[in-house]
C-alpha positions in Angstrom: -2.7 -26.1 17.1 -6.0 -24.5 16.9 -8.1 -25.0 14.2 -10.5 -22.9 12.4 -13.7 -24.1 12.3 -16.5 -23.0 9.5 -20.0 -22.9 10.2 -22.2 -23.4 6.8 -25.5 -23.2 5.7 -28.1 -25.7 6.0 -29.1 -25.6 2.6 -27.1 -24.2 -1.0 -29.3 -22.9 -3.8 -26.7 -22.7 -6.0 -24.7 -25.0 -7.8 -22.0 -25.3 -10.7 -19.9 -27.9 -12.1 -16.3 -26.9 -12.2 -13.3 -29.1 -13.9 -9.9 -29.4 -11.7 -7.5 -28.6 -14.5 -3.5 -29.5 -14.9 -2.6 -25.9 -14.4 -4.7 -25.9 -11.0 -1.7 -28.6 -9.6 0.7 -27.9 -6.8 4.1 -29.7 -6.8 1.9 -32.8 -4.7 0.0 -33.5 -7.8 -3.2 -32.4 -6.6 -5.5 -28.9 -6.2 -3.2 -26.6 -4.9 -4.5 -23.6 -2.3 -4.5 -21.0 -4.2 -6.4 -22.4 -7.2 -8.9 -23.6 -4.7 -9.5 -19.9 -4.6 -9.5 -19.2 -8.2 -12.3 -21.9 -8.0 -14.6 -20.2 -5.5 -13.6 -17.3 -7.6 -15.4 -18.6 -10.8 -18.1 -20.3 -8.5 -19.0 -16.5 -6.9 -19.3 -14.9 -10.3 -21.5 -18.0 -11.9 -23.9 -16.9 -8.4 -23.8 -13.4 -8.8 -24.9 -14.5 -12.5 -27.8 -16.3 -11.7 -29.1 -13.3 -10.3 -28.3 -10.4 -13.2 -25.1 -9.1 -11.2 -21.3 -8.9 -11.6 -18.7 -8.2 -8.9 -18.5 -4.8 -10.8 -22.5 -4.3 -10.9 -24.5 -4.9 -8.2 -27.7 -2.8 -8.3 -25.0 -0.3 -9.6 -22.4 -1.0 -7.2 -19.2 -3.3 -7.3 -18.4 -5.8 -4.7 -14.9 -6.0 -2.7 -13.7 -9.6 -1.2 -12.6 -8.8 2.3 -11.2 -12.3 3.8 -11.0 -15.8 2.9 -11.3 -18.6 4.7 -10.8 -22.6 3.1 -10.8 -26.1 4.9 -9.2 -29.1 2.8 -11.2 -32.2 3.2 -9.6 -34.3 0.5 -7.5 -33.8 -2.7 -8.6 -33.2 -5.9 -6.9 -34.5 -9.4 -6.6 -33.2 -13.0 -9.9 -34.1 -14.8 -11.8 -34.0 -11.3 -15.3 -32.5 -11.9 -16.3 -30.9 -8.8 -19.7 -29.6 -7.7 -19.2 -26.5 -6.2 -22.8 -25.2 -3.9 -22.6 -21.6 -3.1 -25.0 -19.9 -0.8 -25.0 -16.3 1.0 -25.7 -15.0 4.8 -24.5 -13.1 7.4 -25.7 -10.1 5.5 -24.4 -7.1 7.6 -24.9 -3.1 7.0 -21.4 -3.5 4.8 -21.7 -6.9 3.3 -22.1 -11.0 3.3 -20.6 -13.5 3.6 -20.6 -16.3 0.7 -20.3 -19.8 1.7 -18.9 -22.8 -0.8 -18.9 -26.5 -0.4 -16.8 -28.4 -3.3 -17.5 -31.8 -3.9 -16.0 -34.6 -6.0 -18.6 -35.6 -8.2 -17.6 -38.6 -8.8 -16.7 -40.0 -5.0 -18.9 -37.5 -3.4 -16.3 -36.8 -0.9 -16.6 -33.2 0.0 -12.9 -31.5 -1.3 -13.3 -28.1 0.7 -15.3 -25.9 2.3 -14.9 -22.1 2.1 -16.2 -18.7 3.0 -15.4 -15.3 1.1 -16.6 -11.9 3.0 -18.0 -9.9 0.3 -18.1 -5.9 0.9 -20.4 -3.9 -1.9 -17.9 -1.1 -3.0 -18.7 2.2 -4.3 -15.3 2.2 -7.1 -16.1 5.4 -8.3 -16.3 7.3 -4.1 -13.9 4.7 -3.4 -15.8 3.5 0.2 -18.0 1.0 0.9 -21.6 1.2 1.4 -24.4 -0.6 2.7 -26.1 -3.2 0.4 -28.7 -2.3 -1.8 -32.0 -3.8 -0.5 -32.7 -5.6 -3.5 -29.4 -7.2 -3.2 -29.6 -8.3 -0.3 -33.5 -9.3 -0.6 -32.5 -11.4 -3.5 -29.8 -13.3 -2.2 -31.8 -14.0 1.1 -34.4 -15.4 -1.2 -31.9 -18.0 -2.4 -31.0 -18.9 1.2 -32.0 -20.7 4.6 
C-alpha cells in the first residue's frame, strides 16, 4: 500500500496549546480522525489571529479549505495537552498551504502531522482570487 508522504517546514512560528477532550474520542479510546481535524481547525484560526485575520477577513477576503491531508504518529488521550506549531508556504496565485505538527506535551512524541490547502475566497463574487500581497507578505514573514 502506498503511503502518503508530507513534507514540512523547517521551522513553525506559531504555536498553541490545545487540550484532547472526552468528546474528541473514537470508539478506540483515543483522538479520533475527524477531531484531529477540528483540531487543526482551531489551531488555523488561533494563526490567522496572530496576524489580525479570520477565515472570513483576510485583507477583506475569506479563505476556502481546499484538501486535507493528516499522518497519525501516535495516539492521544482525554486530558492530553498537545502543542500544535502551524506554519504557512507553498503560497501560489490561488492560495497556501498551512502545515501542523501536534505534539504531546507531556511525552514529546509527535501525535500527527497535517497540511490544509487554503484558497482566499471572494464570498460575496463567489470565486477565488489571488492572495492579497499583504497576506501573503505577512505569512512569509512568519516562515522559512
Amino acid at each position: 500500500m502506498a503511503r502518503i508522504k508530507l513534507e514540512l517546514p523547517e521551522t513553525f512560528p506559531f504555536s498553541t496549546e490545545l487540550t484532547v477532550r472526552i468528546t474528541d474520542l473514537n470508539y478506540g479510546g483515543h483522538l479520533g480522525n475527524a477531531d484531529t481535524l477540528v483540531l487543526i481547525h482551531e489551531a488555523r484560526v488561533r494563526f490567522l489571529k496572530s496576524f489580525g485575520y479570520s477565515e472570513i477577513d483576510v485583507e477583506g477576503y475569506g479563505t476556502i479549505m481546499l484538501d486535507s491531508v493528516i499522518l497519525y504518529k501516535a495516539q492521544a488521550f482525554a486530558g492530553d495537552v498537545l502543542v500544535v506549531e502551524v506554519a504557512a508556504g507553498d503560497f501560489s496565485r490561488l492560495g497556501c498551504d498551512i502545515f501542523y505538527r501536534l505534539t504531546n506535551k507531556e511525552t514529546g512524541a509527535v501525535v500527527a502531522t497535517a497540511k490544509t490547502g487554503v484558497a482566499v475566497f471572494d464570498y460575496q463574487n463567489q470565486k477565488r482570487v489571488s492572495p492579497p500581497e499583504a497576506f501573503v507578505q505577512k505569512l512569509q514573514g512568519r516562515t522559512v
